[in-house]
Residue frames relative to the residue before (quaternion, step in Angstrom):
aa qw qx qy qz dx dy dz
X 1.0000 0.0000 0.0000 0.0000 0.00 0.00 0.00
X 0.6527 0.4736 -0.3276 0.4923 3.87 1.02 -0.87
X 0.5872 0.4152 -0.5226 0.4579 4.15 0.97 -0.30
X 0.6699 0.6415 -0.3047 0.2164 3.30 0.72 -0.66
X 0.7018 0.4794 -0.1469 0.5060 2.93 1.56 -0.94
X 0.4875 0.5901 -0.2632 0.5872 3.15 1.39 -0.60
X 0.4863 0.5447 -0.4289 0.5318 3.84 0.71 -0.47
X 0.8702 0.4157 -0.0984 0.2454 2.84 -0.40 -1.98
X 0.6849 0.2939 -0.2808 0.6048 3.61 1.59 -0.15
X 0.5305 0.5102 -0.4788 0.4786 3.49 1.15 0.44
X 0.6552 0.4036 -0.2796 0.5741 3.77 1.32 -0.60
X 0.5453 0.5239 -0.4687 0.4567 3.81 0.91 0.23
X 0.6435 0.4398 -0.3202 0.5384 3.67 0.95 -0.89
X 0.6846 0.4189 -0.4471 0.3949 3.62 0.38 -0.43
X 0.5954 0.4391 -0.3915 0.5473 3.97 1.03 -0.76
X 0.7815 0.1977 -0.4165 0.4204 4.09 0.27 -0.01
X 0.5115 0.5100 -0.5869 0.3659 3.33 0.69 0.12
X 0.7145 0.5118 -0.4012 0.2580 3.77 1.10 -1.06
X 0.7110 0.4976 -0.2811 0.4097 2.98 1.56 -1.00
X 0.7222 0.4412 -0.3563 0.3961 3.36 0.79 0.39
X 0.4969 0.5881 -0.4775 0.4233 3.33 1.50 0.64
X 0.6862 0.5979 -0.2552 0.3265 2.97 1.62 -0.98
X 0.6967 0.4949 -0.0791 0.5132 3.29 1.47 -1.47
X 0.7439 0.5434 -0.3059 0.2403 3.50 0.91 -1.04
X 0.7790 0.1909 -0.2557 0.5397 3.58 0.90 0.31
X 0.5903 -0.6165 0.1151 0.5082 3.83 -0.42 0.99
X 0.2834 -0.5512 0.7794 -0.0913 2.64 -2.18 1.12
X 0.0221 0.8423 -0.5366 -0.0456 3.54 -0.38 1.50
X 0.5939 -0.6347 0.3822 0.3136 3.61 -0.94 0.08
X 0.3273 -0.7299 0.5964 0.0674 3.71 -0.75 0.89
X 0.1514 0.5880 -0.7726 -0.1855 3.63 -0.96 0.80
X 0.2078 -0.6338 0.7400 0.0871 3.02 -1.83 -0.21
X 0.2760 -0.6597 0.5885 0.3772 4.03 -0.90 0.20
X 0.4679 -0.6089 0.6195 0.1629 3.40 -1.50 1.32
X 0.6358 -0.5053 0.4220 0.4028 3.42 -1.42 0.96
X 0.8052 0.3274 -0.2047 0.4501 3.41 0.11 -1.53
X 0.6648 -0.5983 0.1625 0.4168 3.66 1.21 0.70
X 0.6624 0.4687 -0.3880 0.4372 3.60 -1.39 0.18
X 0.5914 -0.6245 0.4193 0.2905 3.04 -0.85 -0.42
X 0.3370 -0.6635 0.6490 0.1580 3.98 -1.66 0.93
X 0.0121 0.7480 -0.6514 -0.1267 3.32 -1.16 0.55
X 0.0342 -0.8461 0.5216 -0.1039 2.91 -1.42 0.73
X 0.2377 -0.7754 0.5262 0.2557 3.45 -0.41 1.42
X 0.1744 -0.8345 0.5224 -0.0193 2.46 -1.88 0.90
X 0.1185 -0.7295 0.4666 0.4859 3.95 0.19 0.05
X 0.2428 -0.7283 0.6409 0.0026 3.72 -1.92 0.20
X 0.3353 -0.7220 0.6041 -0.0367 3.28 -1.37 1.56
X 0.2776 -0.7931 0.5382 0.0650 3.06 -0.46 0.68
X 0.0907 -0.7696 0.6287 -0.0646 4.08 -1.28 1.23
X 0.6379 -0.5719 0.3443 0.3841 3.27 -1.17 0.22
X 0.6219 0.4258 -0.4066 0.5164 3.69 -1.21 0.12
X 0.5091 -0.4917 0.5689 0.4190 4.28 0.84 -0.04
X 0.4326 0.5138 -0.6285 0.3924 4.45 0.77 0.14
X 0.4240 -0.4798 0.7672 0.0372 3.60 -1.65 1.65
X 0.1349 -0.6076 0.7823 0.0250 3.29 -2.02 0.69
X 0.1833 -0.8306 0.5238 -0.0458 3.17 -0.96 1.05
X 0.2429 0.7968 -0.5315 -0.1538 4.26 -0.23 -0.59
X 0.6329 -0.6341 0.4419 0.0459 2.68 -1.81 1.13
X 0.2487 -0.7827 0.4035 0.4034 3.94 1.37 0.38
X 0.8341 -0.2256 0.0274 0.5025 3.41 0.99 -0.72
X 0.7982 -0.5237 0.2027 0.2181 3.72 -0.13 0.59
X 0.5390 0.5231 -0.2866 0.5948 3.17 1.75 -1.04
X 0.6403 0.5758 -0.4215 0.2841 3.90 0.53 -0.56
X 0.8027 -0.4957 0.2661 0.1977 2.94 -1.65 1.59
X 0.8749 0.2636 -0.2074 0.3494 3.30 0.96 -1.20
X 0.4584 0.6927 -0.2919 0.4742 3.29 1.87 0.41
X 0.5561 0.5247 -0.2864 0.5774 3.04 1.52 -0.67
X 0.5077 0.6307 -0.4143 0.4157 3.60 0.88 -0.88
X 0.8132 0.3458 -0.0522 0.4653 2.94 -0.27 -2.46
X 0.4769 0.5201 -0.5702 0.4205 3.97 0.82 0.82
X 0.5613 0.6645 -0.2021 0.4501 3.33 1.44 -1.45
X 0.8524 0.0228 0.1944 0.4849 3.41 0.55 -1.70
X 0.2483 0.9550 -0.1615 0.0152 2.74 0.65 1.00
X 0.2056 -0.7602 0.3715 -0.4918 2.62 1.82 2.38
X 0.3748 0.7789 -0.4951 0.0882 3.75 -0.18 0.37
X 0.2748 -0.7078 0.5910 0.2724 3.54 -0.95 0.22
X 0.0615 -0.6568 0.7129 0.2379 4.07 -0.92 0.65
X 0.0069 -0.5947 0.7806 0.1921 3.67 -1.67 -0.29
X 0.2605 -0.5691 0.7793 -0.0312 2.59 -1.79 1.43
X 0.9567 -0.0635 0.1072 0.2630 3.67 -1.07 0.18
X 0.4685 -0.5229 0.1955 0.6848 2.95 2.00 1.57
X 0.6924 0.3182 -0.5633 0.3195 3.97 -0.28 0.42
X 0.4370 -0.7774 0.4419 0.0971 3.23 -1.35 0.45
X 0.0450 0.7967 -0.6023 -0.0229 4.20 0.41 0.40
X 0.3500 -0.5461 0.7529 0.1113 3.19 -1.92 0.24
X 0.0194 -0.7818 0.6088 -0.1335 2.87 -1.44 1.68
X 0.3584 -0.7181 0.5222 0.2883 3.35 -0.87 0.50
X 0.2217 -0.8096 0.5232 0.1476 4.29 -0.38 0.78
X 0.0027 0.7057 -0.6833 0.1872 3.06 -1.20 1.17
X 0.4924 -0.7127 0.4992 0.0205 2.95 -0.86 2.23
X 0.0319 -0.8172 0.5749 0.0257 3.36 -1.35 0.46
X 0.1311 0.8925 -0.4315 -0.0045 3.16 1.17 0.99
X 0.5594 0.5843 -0.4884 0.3274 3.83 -1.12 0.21
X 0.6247 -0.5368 0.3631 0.4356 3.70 -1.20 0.07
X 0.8015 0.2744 -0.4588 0.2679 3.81 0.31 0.19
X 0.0862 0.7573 -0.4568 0.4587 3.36 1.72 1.09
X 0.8133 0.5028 -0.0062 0.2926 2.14 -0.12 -2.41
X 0.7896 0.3403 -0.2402 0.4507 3.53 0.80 -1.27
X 0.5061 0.5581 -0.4307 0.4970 3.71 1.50 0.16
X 0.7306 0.4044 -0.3564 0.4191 3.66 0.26 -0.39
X 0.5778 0.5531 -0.3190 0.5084 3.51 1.05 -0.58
X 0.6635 0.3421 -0.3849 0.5428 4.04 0.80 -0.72
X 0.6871 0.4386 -0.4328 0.3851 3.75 0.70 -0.74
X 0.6519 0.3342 -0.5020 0.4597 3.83 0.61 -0.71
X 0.6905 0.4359 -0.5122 0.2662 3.74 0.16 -0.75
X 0.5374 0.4220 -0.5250 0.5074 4.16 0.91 -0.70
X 0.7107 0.4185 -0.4741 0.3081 3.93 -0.29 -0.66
X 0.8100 0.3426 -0.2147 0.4247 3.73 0.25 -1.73
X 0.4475 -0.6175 0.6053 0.2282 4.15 0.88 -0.62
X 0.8600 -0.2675 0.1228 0.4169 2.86 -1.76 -0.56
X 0.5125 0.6927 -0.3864 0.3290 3.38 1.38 -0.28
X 0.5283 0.5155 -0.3634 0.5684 3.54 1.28 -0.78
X 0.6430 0.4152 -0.4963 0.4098 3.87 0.42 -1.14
X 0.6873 0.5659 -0.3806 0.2500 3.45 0.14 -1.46
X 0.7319 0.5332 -0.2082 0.3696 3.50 1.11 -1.29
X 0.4838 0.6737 -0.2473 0.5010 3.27 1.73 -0.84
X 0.7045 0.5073 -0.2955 0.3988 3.60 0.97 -0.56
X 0.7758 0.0895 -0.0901 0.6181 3.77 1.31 -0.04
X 0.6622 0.3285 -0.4384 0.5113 3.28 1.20 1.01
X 0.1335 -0.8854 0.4190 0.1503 3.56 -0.35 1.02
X 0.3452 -0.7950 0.4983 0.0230 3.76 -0.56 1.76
X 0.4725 0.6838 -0.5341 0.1542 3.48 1.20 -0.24
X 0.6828 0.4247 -0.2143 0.5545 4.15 1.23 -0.55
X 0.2718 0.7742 -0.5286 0.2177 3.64 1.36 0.06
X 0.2746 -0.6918 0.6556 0.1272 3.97 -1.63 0.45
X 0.4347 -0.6906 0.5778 0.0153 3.40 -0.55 1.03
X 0.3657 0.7549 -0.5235 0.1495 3.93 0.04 0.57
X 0.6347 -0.5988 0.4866 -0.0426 2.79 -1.32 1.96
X 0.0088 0.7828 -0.6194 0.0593 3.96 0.00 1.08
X 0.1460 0.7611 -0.6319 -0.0084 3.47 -0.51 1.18
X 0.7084 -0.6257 0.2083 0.2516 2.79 -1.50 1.19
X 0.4624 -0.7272 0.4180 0.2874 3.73 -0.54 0.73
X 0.6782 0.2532 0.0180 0.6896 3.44 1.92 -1.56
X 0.1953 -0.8232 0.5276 0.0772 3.56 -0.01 1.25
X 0.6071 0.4929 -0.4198 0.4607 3.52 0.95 -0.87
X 0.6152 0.5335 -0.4252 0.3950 3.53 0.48 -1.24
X 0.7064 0.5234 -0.2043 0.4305 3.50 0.72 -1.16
X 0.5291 0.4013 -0.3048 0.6827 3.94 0.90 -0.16
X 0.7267 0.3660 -0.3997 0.4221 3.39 -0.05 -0.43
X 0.5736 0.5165 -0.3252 0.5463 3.97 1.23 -0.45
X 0.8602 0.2193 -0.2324 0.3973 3.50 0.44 -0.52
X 0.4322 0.3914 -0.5982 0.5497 3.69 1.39 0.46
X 0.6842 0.3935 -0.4708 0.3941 3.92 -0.27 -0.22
X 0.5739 0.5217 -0.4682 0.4233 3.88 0.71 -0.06
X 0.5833 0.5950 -0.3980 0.3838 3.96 0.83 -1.04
């Protein structure tokens, strides 16, 4: 009865440790336009560059909403209930690839390590969201300072 229990609170710390690598520091939303129309969301984490240009990665290419934002690649991220419009632009290959991986791991931390352990990035896409409305976008990040 004690391995058992001992399981079951050894598999409780792993589900909050995951869900709090995943959730505990921001995590913005992705739309995208779905094939069969409307719209996909999708959470995402995000790096941040100059000019207000968002980094994004794709874990691995086959996914639905990458395939989208190839199609249409118009997108809308929200960050902190606000919403912007971006224009997406893939960067597939290893020095993509190895930029988004140093920018989520300096931003998220051990959270990137933790996630890195059961999410494999070795084919990951790096895509570059530049802003669509720059003013709108300056105007978000002089109110953040």
């Amino acid at each position: 009865m004690r391995v058992v229990v001992a399981l079951a609170v050894l598999f409780g710390l792993f589900v909050a440790t995951t869900w709090i690598a995943l959730e505990g520091s921001e995590v913005a939303v992705l739309r995208t336009r779905a094939p069969a129309g409307g719209f996909e969301q999708t959470r995402v984490w995000v790096a941040d560059e100059a000019g207000g240009v968002a980094l994004i990665e794709a874990a691995h290419p086959e996914r639905s909403w990458y395939q989208s934002l190839r199609m249409h690649p118009e997108v809308e991220l929200i960050r902190d209930g606000e919403a912007q419009r971006y224009r997406a632009v893939p960067e597939p290959g290893p020095e993509g690839r190895a930029r988004i991986r140093a920018a989520l791991r300096e931003k998220y931390g051990w959270a990137d390590w933790w996630v890195s352990l059961f999410q494999d990035t070795s084919n990951s896409v790096m895509v570059r969201l530049e802003p669509l409305d720059p003013e709108s976008v300056a105007r978000r990040y002089a109110t953040a300072e």
